[in-house]
C-alpha positions as CSV (number, residue, x, y, z in Angstrom):
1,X,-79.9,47.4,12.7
2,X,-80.0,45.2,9.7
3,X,-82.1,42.3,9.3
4,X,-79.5,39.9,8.7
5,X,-78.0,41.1,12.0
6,X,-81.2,39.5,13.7
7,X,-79.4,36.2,15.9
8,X,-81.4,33.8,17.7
9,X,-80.2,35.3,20.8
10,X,-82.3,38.4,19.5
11,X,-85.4,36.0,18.8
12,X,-85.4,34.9,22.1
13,X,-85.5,38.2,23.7
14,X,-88.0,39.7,21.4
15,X,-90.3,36.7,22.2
16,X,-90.2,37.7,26.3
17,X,-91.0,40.9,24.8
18,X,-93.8,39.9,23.0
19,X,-94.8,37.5,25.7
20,X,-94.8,40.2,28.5
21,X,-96.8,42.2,26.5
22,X,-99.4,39.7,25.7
23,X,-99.3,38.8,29.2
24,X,-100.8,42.8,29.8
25,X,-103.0,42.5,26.9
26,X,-104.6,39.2,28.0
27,X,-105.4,40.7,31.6
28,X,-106.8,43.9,30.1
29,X,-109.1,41.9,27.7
30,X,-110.2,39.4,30.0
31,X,-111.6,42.0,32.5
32,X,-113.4,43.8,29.5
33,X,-115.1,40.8,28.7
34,X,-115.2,38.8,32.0
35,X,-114.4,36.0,30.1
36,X,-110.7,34.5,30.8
37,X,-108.4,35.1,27.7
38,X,-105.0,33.5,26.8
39,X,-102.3,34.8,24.8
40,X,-99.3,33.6,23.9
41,X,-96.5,34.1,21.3
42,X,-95.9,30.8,19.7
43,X,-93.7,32.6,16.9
44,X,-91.5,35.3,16.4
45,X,-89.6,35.1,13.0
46,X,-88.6,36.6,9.8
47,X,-91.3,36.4,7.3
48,X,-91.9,37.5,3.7
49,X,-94.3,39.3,2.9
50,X,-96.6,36.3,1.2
51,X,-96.0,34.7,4.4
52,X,-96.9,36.9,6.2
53,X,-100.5,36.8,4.3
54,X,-100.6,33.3,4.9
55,X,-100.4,33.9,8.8
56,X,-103.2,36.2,8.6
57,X,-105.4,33.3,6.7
58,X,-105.1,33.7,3.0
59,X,-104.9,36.5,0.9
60,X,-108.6,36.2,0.0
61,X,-110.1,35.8,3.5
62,X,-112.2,38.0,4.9
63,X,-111.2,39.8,7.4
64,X,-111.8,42.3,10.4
65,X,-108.8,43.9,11.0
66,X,-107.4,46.7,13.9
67,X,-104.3,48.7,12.5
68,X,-102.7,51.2,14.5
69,X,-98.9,52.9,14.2
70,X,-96.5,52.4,16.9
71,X,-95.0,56.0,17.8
72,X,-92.8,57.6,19.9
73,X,-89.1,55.9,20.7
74,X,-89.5,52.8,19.1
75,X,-92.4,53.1,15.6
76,X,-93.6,50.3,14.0
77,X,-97.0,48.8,12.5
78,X,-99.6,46.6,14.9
79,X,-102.4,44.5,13.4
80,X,-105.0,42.2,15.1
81,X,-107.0,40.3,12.9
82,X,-110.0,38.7,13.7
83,X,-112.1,35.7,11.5
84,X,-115.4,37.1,10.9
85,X,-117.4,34.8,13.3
86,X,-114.4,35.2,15.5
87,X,-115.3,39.2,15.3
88,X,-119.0,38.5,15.4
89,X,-118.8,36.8,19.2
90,X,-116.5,39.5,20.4
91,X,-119.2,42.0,19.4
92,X,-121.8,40.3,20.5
93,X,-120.1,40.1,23.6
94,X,-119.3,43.7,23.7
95,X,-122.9,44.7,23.0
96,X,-124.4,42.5,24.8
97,X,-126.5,41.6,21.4
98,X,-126.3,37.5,20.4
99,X,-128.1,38.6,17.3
100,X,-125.1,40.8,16.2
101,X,-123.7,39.7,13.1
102,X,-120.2,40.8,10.7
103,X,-121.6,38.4,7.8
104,X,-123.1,40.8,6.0
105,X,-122.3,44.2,4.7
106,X,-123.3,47.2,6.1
107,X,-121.9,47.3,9.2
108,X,-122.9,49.1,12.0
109,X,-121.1,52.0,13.4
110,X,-121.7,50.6,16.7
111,X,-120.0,47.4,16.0
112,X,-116.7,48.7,14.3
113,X,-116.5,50.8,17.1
114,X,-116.6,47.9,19.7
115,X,-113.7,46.4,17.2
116,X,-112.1,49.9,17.5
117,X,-112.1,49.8,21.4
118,X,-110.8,46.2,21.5
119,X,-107.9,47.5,19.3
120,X,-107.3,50.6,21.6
121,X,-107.1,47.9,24.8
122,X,-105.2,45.2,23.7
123,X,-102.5,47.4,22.1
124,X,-102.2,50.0,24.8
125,X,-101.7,47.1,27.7
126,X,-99.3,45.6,25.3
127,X,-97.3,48.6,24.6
128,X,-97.3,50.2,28.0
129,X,-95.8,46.9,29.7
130,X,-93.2,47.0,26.2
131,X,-92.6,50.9,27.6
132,X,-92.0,50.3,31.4
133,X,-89.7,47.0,30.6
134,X,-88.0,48.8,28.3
135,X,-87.6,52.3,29.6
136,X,-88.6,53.8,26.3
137,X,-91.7,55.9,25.5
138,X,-94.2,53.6,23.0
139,X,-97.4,54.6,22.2
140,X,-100.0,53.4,20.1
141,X,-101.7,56.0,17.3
142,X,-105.8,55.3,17.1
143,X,-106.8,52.2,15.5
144,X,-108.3,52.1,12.1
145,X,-110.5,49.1,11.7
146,X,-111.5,47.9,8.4
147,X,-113.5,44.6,7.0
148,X,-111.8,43.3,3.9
149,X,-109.3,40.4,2.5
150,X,-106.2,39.6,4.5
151,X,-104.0,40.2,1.6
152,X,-104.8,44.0,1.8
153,X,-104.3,44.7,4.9
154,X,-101.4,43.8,5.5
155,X,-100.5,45.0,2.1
156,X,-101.2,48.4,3.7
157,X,-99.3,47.5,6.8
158,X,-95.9,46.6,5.3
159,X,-96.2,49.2,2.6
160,X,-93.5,51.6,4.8
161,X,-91.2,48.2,5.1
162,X,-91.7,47.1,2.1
163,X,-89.2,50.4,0.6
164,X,-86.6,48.6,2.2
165,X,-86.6,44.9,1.4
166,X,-89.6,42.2,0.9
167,X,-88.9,40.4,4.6
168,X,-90.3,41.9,8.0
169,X,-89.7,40.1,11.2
170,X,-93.1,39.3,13.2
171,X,-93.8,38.9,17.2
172,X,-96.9,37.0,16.6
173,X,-99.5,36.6,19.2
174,X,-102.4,34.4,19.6
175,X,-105.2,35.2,21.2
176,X,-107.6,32.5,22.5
177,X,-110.8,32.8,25.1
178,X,-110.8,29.7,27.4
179,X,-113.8,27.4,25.8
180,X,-114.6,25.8,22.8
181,X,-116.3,28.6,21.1
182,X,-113.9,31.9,22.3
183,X,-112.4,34.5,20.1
184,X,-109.7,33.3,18.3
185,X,-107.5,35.8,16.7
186,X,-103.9,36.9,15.8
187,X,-102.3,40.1,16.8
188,X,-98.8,41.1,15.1
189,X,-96.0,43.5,16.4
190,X,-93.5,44.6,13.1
191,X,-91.3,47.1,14.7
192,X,-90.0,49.2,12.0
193,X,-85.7,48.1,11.1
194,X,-84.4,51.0,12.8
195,X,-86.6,50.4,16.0
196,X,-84.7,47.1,16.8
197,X,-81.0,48.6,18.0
198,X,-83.2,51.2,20.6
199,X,-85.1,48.1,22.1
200,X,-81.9,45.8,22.3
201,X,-79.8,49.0,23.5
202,X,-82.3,49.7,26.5
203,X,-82.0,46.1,27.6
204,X,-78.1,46.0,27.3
205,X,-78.6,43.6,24.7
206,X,-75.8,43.6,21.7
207,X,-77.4,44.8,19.0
């Protein structure tokens, strides 16, 4: 399925999509850090690729970012980016460690891999309510977490989309813990062009 074929009508359901998933993801991350978290999709639309930078806070921000493939039935690319302090109080939440900081390079192994785990629960609730809505099997690969500018990142991430046009539509997610100081974060679903016809299809939706 084309881009260009994308209606409103297919917006709409790919938001529910996105919102039942964040739904799963939200209940999943709120146990792991008995703290109550809210996410929500307040977008899903067709972005260009400098755009889609912009979401993520600026080509030149710093960033820590969670990448993972989407496999199985339906492939795309996930992200979940993360402002530093943002990543610094889920850390130091994870470990338990208020001294734990991402400002400064190195970073420990211990930290990326709290990042790494946060990436492995949010995407696997998310995908595994996407799978039993849909019928279809969806799977995440294993995360790869980095520290480094926005723009690159999801350089990386669009580099497989990016062979077929400069556009990629974006289920975008924000992620918010109830307070005045929670994580605050965005986490992006970019099903790959071909995936969107096998999601539509499975819901009876003309694609």
């Amino acid at each position: 399925m084309e881009y260009y074929n994308i209606t409103t009508g297919h917006l709409d359901v790919l938001k529910e999509i996105g919102n039942i998933g964040a739904g799963h993801a939200a209940t999943s991350l709120s146990s792991l850090l008995d703290k109550k978290i809210d996410m929500k999709v307040p977008a899903v639309d067709m972005v260009s690729f400098d755009e889609m930078t912009e979401l993520a806070g600026g080509a030149e921000t710093i960033v820590v970012g969670i990448f993972l493939r989407i496999q199985g039935e339906v492939t795309g690319n996930m992200f979940f980016l993360l402002p530093l302090e943002q990543a610094t109080r889920y850390v130091q939440i994870m470990l338990k460690d208020p001294s734990y900081t991402f400002q400064k390079p190195p970073y420990e192994d211990i930290a990326l891999s709290a990042i790494q785990e946060l990436g492995n629960i949010v995407a696997g609730a998310y995908l595994s309510s996407l799978s039993d809505f849909t019928g279809l099997s969806i799977h995440p690969s294993v995360p790869a977490v980095s520290v480094d500018m926005a723009g690159a990142m999801v350089g990386y991430g669009l580099l497989e989309i990016s062979r077929v046009g400069d556009h990629a539509l974006v289920i975008d997610t924000a992620l918010n813990e109830e307070g005045t100081k929670g994580i605050k974060g965005n986490f992006y679903l970019i099903l790959d062009p071909e995936s969107f016809s096998i999601v539509f299809n499975s819901l009876g939706v003309d694609a």
